[in-house]
C-alpha positions as a printed Julia matrix, in Angstrom:
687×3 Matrix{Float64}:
 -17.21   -4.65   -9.49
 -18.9    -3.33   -6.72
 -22.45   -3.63   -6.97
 -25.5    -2.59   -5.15
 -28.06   -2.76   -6.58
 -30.1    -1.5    -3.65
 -29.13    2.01   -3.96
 -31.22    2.48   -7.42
 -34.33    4.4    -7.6
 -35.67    1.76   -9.83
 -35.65   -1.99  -10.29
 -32.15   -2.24  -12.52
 -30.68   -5.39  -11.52
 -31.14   -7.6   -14.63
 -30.06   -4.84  -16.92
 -26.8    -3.63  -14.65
 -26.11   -7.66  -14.88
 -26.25   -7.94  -18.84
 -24.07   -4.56  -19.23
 -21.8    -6.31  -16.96
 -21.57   -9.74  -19.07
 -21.09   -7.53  -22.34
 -18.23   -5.6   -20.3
 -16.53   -9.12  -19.71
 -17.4    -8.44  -15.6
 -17.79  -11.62  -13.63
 -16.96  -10.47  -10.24
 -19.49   -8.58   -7.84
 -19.32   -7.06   -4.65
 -22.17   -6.83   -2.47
 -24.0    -6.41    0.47
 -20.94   -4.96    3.04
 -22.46   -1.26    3.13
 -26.51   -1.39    4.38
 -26.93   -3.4     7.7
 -30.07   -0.96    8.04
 -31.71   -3.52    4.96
 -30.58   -6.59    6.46
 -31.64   -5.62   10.14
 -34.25   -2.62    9.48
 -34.94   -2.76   13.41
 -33.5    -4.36   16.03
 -33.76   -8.16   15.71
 -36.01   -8.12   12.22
 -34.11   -9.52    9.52
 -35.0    -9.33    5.78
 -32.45  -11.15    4.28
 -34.3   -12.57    1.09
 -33.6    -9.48   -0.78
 -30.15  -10.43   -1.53
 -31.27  -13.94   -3.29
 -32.41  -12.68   -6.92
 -29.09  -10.54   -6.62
 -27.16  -13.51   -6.53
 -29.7   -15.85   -8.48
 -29.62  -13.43  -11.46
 -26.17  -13.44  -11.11
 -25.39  -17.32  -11.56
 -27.94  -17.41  -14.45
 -25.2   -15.09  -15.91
 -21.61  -16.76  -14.58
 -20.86  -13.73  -12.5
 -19.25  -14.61   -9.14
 -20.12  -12.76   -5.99
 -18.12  -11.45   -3.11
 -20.53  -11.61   -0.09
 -19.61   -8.19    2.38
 -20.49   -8.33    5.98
 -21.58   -4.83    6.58
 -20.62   -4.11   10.25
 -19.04   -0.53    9.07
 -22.19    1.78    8.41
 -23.81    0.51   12.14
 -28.0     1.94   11.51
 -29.45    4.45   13.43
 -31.59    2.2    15.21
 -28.5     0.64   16.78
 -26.61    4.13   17.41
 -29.72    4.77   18.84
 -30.39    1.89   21.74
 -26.48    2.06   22.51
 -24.74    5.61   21.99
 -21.83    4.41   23.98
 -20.59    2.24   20.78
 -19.81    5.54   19.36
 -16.15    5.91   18.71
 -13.78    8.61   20.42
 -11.51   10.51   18.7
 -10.32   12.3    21.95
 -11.14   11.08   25.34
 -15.21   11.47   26.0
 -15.42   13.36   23.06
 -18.01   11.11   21.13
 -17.94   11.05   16.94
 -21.23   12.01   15.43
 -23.47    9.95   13.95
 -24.03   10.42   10.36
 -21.37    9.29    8.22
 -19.87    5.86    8.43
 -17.3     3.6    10.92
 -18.11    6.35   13.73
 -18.05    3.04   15.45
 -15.59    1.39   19.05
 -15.73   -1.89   17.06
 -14.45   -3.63   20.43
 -17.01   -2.93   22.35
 -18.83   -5.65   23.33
 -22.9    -3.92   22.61
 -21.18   -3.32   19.12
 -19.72   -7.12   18.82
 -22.84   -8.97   19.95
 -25.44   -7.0    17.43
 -22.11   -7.24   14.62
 -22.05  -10.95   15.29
 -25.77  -11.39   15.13
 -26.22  -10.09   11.87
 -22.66  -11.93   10.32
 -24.49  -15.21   11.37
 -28.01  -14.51    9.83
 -26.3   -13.47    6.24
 -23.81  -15.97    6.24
 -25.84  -18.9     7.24
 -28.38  -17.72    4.68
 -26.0   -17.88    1.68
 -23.21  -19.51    2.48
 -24.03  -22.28   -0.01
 -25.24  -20.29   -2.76
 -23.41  -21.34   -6.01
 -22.59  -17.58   -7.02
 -20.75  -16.87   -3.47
 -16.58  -17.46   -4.22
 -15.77  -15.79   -1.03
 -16.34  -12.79    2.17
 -15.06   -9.57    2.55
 -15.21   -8.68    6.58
 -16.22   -5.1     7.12
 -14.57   -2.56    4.7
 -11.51   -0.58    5.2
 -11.29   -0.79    8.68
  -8.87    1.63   10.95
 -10.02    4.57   10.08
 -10.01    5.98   13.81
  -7.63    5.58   16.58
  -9.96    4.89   19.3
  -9.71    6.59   22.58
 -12.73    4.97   24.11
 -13.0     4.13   27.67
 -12.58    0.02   26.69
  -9.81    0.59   24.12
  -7.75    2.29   26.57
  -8.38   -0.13   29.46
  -7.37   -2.89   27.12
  -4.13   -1.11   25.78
  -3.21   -0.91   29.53
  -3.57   -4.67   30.13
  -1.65   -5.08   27.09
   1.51   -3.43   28.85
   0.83   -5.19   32.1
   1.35   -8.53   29.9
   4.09   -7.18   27.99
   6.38   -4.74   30.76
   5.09   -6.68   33.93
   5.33   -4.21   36.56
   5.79   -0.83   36.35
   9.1    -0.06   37.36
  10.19   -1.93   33.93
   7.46    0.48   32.11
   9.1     3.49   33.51
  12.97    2.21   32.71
  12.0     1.7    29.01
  10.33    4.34   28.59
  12.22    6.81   29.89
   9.89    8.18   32.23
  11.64   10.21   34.78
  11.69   12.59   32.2
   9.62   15.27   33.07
   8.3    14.15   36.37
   6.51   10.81   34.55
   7.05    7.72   36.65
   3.97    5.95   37.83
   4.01    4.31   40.69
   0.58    2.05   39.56
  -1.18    1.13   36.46
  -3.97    3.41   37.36
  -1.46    6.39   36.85
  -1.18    5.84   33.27
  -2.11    9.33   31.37
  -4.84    9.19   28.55
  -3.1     9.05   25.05
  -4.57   12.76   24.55
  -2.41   15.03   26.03
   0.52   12.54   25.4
   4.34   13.97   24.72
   6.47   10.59   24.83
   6.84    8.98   21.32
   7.17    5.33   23.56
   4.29    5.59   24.62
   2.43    6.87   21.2
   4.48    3.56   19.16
   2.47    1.62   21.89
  -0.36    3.01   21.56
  -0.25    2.75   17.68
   0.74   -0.69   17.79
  -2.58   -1.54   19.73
  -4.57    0.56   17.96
  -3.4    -2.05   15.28
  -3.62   -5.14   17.0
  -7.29   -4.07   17.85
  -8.42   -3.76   14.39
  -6.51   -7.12   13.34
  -8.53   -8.71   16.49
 -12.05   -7.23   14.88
 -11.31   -8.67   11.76
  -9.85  -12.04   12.97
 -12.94  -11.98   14.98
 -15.22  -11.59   12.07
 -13.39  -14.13    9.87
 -13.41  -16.89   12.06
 -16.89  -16.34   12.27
 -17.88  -16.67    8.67
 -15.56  -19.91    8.45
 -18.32  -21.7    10.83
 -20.37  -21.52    7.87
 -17.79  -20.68    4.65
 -17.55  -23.32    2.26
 -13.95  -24.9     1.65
 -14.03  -23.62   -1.76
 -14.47  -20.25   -0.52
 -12.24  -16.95    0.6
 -12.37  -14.81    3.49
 -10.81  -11.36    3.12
 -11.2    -7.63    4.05
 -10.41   -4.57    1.97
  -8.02   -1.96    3.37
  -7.29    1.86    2.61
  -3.36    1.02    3.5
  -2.75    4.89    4.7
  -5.25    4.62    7.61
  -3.95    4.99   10.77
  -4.75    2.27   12.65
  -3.97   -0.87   10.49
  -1.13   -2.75   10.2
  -1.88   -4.4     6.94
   0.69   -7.31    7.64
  -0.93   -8.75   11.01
  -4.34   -8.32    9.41
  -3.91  -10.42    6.8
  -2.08  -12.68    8.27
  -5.4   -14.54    9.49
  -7.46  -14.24    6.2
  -6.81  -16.16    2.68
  -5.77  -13.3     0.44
  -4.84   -9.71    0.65
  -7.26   -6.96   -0.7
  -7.07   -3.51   -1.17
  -7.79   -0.36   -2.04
  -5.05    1.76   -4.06
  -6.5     5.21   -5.2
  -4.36    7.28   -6.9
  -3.93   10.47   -9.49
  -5.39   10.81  -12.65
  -5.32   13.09  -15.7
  -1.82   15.02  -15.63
  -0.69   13.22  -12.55
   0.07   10.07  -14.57
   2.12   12.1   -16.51
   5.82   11.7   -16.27
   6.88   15.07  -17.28
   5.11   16.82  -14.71
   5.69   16.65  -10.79
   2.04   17.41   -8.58
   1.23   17.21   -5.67
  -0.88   14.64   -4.64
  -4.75   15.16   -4.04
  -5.03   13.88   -0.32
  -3.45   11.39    2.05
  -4.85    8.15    0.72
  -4.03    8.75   -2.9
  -0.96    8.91   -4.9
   0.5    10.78   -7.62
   2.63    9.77  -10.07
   3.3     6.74  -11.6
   5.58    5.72   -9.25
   3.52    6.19   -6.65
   0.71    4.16   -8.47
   3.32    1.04   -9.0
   3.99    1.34   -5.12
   0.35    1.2    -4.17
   0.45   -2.09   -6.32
   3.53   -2.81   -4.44
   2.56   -2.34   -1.4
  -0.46   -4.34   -1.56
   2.11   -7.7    -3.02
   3.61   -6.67    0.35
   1.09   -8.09    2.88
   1.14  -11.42    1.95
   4.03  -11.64   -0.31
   1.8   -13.04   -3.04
  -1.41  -11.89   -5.44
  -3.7   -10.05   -4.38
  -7.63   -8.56   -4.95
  -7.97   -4.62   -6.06
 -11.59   -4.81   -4.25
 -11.7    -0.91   -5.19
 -10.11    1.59   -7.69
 -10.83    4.43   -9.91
 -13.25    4.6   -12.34
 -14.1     7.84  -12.7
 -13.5    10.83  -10.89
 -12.97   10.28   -7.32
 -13.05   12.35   -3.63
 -15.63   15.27   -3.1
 -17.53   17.16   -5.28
 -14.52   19.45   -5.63
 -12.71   17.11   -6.79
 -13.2    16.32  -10.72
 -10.22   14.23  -12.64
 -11.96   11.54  -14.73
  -8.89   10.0   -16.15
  -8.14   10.73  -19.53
  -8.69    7.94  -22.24
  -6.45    5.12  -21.71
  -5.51    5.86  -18.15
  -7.81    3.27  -16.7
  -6.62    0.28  -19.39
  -2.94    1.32  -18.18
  -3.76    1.39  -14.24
  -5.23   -1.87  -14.31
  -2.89   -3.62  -16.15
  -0.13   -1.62  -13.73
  -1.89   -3.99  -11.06
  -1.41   -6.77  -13.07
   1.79   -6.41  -13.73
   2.44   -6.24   -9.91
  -0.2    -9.41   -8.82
  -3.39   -8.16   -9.25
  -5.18  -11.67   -9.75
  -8.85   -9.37   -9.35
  -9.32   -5.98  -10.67
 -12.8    -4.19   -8.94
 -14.27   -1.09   -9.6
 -15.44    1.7    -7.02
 -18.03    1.34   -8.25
 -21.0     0.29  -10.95
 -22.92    3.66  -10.8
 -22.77    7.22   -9.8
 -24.83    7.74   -7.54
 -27.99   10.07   -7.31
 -28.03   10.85   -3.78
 -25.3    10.54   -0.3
 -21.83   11.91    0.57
 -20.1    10.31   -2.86
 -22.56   11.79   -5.44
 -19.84   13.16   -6.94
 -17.55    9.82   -6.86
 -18.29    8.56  -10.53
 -18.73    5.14  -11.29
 -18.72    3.27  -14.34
 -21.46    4.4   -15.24
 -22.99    8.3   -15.04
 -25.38    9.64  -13.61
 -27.76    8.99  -16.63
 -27.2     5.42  -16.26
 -26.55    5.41  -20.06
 -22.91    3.57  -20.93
 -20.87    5.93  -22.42
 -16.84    6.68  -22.72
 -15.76    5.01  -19.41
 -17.65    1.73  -19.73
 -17.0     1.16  -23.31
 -12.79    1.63  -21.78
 -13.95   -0.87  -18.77
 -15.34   -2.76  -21.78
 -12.05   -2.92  -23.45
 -10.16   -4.33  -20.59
 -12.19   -6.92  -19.86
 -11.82   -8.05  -23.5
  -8.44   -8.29  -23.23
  -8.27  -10.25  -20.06
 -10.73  -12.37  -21.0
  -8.46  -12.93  -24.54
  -5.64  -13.45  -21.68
  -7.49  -15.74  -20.11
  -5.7   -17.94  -17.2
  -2.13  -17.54  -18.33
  -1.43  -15.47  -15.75
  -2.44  -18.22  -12.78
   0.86  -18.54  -11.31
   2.29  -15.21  -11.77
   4.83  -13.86   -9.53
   6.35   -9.82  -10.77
  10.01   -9.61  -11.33
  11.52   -7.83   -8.5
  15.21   -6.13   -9.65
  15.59   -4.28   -5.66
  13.97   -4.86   -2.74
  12.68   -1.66   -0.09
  11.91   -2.27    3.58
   8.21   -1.56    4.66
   8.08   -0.41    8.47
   4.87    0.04    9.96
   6.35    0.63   13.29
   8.5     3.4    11.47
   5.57    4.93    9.64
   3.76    5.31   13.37
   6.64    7.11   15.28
   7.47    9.45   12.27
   4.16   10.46   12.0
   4.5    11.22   15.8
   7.79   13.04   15.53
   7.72   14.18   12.33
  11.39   15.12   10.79
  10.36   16.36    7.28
   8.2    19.77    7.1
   6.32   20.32    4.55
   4.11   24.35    4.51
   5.98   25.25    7.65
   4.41   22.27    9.41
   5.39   19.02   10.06
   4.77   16.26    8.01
   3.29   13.4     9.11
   3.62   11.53    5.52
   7.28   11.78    6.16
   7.91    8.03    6.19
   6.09    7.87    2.95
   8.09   10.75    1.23
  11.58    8.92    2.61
  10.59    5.72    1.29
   8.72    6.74   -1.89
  11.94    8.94   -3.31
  13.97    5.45   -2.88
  10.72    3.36   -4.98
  10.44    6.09   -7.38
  14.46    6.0    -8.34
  13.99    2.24   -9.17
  10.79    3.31  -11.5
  12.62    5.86  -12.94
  15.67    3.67  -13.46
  13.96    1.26  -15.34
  13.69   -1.54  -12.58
  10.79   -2.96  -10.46
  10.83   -3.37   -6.87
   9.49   -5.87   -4.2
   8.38   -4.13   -0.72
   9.19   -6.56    2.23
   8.0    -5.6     5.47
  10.76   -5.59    7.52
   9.54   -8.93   10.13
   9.57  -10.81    6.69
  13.31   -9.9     5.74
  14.23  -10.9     9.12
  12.27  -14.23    8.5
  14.15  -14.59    5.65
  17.41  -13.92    7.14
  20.28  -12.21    5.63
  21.34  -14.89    3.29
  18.36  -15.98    1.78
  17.8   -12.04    1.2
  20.9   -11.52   -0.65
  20.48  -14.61   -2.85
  16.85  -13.29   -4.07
  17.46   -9.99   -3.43
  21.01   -8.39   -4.9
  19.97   -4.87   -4.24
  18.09   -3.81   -0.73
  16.78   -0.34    0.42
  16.53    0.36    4.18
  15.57    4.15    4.31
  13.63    6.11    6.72
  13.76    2.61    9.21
  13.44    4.23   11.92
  12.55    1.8    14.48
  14.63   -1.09   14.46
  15.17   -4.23   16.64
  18.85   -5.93   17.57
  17.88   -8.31   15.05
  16.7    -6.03   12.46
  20.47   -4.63   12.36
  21.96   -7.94   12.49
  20.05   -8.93    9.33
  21.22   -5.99    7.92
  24.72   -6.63    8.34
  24.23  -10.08    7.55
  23.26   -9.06    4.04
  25.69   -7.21    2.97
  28.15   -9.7     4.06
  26.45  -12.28    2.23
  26.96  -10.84   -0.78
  24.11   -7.81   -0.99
  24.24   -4.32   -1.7
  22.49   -2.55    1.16
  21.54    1.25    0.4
  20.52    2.91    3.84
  18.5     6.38    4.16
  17.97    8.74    6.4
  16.65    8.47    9.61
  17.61    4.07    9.76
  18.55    2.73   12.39
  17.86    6.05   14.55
  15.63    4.38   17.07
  15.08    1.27   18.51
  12.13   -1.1    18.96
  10.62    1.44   21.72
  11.37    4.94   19.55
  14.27    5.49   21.91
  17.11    7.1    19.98
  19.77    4.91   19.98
  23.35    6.36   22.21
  25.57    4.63   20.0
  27.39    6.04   17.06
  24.83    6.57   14.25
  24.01    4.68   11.9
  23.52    2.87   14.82
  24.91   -0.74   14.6
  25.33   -0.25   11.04
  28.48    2.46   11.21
  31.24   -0.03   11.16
  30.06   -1.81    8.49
  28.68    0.53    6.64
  32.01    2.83    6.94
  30.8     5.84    7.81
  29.3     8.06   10.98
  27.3    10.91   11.45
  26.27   13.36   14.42
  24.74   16.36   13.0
  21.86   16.24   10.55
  19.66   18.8     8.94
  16.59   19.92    7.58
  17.16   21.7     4.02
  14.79   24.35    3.13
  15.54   24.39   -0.53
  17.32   21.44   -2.46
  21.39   21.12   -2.33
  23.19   20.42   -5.45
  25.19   17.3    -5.36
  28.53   17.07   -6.4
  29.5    13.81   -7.28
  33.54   12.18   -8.04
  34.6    11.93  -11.58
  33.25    9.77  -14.02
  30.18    9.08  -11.37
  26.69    7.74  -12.92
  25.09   10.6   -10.09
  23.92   13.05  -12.71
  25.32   17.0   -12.1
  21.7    17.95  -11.57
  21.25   15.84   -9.1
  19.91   17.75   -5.84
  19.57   16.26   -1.96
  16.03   17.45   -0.89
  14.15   17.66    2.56
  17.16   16.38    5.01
  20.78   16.01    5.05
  22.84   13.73    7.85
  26.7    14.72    8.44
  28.05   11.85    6.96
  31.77   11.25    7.48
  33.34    8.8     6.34
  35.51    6.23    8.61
  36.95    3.97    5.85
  33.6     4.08    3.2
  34.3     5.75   -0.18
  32.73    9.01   -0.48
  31.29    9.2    -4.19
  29.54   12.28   -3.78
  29.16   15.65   -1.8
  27.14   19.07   -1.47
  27.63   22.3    -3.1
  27.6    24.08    0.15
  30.06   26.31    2.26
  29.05   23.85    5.26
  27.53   20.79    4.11
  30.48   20.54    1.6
  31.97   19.34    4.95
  30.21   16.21    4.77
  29.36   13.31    1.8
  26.03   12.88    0.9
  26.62    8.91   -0.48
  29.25    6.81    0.42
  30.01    2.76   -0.35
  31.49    0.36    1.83
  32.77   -2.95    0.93
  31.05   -5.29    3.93
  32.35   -9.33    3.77
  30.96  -10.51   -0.08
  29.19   -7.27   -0.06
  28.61   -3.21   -0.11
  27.29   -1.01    1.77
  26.03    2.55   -0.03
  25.03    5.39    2.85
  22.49    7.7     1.32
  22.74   11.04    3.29
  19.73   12.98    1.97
  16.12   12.99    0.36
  17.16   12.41   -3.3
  15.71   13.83   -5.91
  14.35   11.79   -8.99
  17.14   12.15  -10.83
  19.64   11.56   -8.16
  17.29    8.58   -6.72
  17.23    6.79  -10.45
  20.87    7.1   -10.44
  21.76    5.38   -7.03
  19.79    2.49   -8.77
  21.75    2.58  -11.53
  25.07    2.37   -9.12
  23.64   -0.29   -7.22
  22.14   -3.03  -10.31
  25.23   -4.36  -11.38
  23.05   -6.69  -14.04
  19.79   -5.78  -15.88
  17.69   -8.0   -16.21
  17.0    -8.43  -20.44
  14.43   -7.2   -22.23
  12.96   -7.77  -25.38
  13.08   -3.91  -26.14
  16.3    -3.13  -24.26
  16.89    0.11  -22.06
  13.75    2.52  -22.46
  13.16    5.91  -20.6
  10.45    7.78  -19.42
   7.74    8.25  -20.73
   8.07    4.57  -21.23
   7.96    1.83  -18.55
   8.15   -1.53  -18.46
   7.34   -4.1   -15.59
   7.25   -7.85  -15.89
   6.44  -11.65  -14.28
   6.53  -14.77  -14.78
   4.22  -17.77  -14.34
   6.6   -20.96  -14.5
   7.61  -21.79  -18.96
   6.47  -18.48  -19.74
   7.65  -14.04  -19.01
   5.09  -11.23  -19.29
   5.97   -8.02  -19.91
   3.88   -4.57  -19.53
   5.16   -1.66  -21.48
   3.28    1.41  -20.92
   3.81    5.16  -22.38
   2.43    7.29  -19.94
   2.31   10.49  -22.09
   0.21   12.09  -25.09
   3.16   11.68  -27.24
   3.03    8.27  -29.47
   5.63    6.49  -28.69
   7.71    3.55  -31.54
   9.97    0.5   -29.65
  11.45   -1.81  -31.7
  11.9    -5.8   -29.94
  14.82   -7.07  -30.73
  14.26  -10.75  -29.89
  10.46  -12.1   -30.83
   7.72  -11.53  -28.76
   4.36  -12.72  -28.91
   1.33  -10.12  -28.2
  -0.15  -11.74  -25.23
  -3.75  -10.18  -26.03
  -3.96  -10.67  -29.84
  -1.81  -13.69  -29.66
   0.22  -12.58  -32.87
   3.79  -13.66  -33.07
   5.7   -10.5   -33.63
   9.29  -11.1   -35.08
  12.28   -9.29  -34.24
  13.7    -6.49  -35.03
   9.81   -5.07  -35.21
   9.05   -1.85  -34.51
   5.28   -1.29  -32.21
   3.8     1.79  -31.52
   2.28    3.05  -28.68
  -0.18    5.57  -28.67
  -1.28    7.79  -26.12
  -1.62    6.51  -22.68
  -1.36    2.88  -24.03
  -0.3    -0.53  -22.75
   0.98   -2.96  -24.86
   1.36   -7.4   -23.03
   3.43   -9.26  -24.91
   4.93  -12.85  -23.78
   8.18  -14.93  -23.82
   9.41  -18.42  -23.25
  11.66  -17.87  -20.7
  15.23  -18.04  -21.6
  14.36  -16.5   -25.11
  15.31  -12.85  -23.74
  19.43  -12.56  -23.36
């Protein structure tokens, strides 16, 4: 839970803490957001404050994540040094008055940062109730076009290119009159035009914010006990992160995921979603979850979600009953091993008045704690049985953060005339929302750790692999690919994979580029659709006759590949929008287009050859199920995300994991409305 207790208008702490134990809370976050009450002026500390926090909290068994709380700097600091201020443009300053305005590389910034990090941390360190440190809070909000970034982003291709003659070869930059003949010639990222330049410039932007944070953590680690964590929090659709080389230096990923409530968890209805850093759907909820399994490729902390309504004050969806019990045991399902709430109360006063908490603005429990309530009573009735647990993957998607930069650069989806810099996300989430749909659960890799892997070792954990909208791609990338496939995998590629290369140059080879041979089939032209195409699939196909291609369509021809469907056009009939390719012990299956849910379930369904078993066999929407295991024993999540009740029947026994009831088979169990029903198996009892 995050907690501060500071931002009351009266002395609560004791009786937030005793709601908390009744709610079956024993995790608190604290501290990361007011470095103005640790360091009211520059050099006075007052760090005694935080000790009854924690004391009160140990008298109760509630553990405490310690914050450092370098991302709201105080206005005495902005003060004595406005050149820390971050630039959004070059020399155009950010105003003071909100929060992570900050340049956190420059070196005024780092010294007063570090100052303070010491002082907490060296304070309580070796207090009993401290299990771990978060390091700032969602950082990478801003890409930084201050004087220092810059200079260091030019060093960086001095190390990397060498001279610039090798700069201007790779990047292509006779084009337009662009070769430098020094370093010092390098043009400002503002009035940029080459999409090399803005994938390096992203990439550092990156590797800036995953230096801060390194920074910070080794820091705390002078004083950390061995018992205890170091982590940070993202929001994963900021800009400049790369949530894989972040975490790669701390103990355990943690996260963010904000997403749709009310109707947008409801799987009759398609909305839009609210903003760029939440979802809608519940595919796009399972992919947040997902996403954050990604970073690590293990569990993982929700540091912050939903509790009540979230965003502006124009912005009022308090989930409907139910929805919060379902979203965190969602994250469960997919390796949440912590579930946190943003946050304990609503708050009386600052930019997220309106951003409820747990409890309302009349501090009085009502609906949403007594829900809260709920779902800690059935964790704690859990209890450790799910230490251990890894979610059941049935297809694996490629994660590009490289590709997410340069398609946000060159856009190739529109979306309101304009183009669409979630385009990446709108490939790749049509692909993750077909295996939802389908009835399957996926496992995001980024794409460095499938070419760790290798191509083997993918297809024997993996039998099913998505590569769409992989843009960017490296030699290797490809040859892991191919690899795959001829190991025994089915690879399904999107659009736009295997365009570009490792420096967003379009590659001048026949597209898909390095993959055409194997994959059968070769395309030149490609489109933008401004309304969905029919599909029209062969005979006896499991591609539904509704199905539509959305957003894009690629030429494909076909150059050996079966073609198993086309479009219900008088020109794009020319080409096949899927195709399958038998590659060594493998297949290959070319995706043409944007598919839509229907279409997307159904290239699942052509790609599982074997469903995994489940104690209530094939269900459909509005009925999901997800699933892990820890070692002897299965979980399984169903969920009915709908105001209809909703009957199953298990037809092998099942034991409710939360009432600990055997249930025999051949059962039937209801579901109500936006409900969530755990049950367990020994594995091997499922066939």
């Amino acid at each position: 839970m995050a907690y501060y207790a500071e931002y009351h208008q009266s002395d609560r702490l004791t009786t937030d803490l005793d709601l908390m134990v009744d709610a079956g809370i024993n995790v608190i976050r604290v501290g990361e957001s007011v470095w103005s009450s640790w360091e009211p002026s520059d050099g006075r500390f007052e760090l005694d404050w935080m000790a009854r926090i924690l004391d009160e909290a140990h008298a109760r068994r509630i553990r405490v994540i310690l914050g450092t709380p370098t991302y709201a700097v105080p206005p005495w600091l902005q003060t004595a040094y406005p050149e820390i201020a971050g630039e959004r443009k070059t020399g155009e300053r950010i105003a003071w008055g909100a929060r992570q305005e900050v340049d956190y590389s420059h070196p005024a910034f780092r010294f007063h940062a570090e100052r303070v990090i010491r002082r907490i941390i060296d304070r309580y360190a070796s207090h009993p109730a401290v299990i771990g440190y978060q390091v700032d809070n969602e950082p990478g909000l801003e890409l930084l076009h201050n004087h220092g970034v810059f200079a260091g982003f030019v060093r960086s291709l001095r190390e990397q290119y060498g001279d610039v003659e090798t700069l201007n070869r790779e990047w292509g930059l006779t084009y337009w009159s662009h070769r430098i003949d020094d370093w010092s010639e390098l043009w400002r990222p503002d009035g940029n035009t080459f999409p090399q330049y803005d994938l390096a410039w992203r990439r550092y932007q990156a590797a800036v914010t995953a230096d801060f944070i390194t920074w910070q953590a080794e820091i705390v680690r002078e004083y950390a006990r061995d018992d205890q964590f170091v982590t940070t929090c993202l929001q994963y659709p900021r800009r400049g992160v790369d949530d894989r080389t972040v975490f790669e230096t701390l103990d355990v990923t943690s996260g963010n995921p904000y997403y749709g409530m009310q109707d947008r968890l409801d799987t009759s209805l398609e909305l839009d979603q609210l903003n760029y850093w939440t979802t809608t759907g519940v595919a796009g909820l399972f992919r947040q979850a997902d996403r954050l399994y990604s970073s690590k490729q293990a569990r993982y902390l929700v540091t912050e979600t939903n509790a009540q309504a979230i965003d502006g004050s124009a912005s009022n969806f308090p989930p409907y009953p139910g929805q919060l019990r379902q979203a965190a045991f969602a994250f469960v399902s997919r390796g949440a091993a912590l579930l946190e709430y943003w946050h304990w109360h609503s708050l009386p006063y600052g930019a997220e008045t309106y951003w409820g908490g747990v409890l309302p603005h009349s501090l009085i429990p009502g609906r949403v704690y007594d829900e809260v309530s709920g779902i800690g009573a059935q964790l704690k009735a859990i209890g450790g049985a799910f230490d251990g647990y890894t979610p059941d993957a049935d297809v694996a998607v490629l994660w590009s953060n490289s590709s997410r930069y340069a398609l946000q650069f060159m856009p190739p989806l529109e979306k309101n005339n304009e183009p669409d810099d979630e385009s990446y996300e709108r490939i790749v989430d049509a692909f993750h929302r077909g295996i939802v749909d389908a009835g399957r659960q996926a496992r995001i890799l980024h794409v460095e750790q499938a070419r760790a892997l290798g191509g083997s070792r993918l297809a024997a954990q993996f039998p099913v692999l998505v590569a769409a909208g992989l843009y960017i791609t490296t030699d290797e990338d490809l040859a892991m690919m191919r690899d795959y496939a001829a190991a025994g995998g089915h690879l399904i590629l999107g659009p736009r994979t295997a365009y570009a290369d490792d420096e967003a140059r379009a590659r001048v080879e026949v597209a898909p580029a390095g993959l055409a041979e194997a994959a059968g089939v070769r395309y030149e032209e490609f489109s933008n659709l401004e309304s969905p195409l029919a599909i029209q699939p062969e005979r006896n196909s499991v591609i539904p006759v509704n199905a539509k291609g959305t957003l894009w369509a690629d030429g494909l021809v076909p150059a050996g590949a079966r073609s198993r469907a086309a479009y219900v056009h008088p020109r794009f009939q020319d080409f096949s929008s899927v195709t399958t390719n038998a590659h060594g012990l493998g297949q290959i299956t070319t995706i043409g287009t944007v598919p839509d849910p229907a279409f997307a379930a159904s290239i699942c369904d052509l790609a599982v050859e074997t469903d995994r078993p489940t104690p209530f066999g094939r269900v459909g929407l509005p009925l999901t199920v997800t699933s892990g295991t820890t070692g002897a024993a299965r979980f399984w999540f169903i969920f009915n995300w709908g105001w209809a009740p909703q009957r199953i029947t298990v037809a092998t026994p099942v034991t409710d994991a939360v009432a600990g009831i055997d249930i025999p088979a051949e059962t039937d169990v209801e579901l109500g409305a936006w409900d969530v029903r755990v049950f367990r198996t020994e594995q091997g009892e499922v066939h």
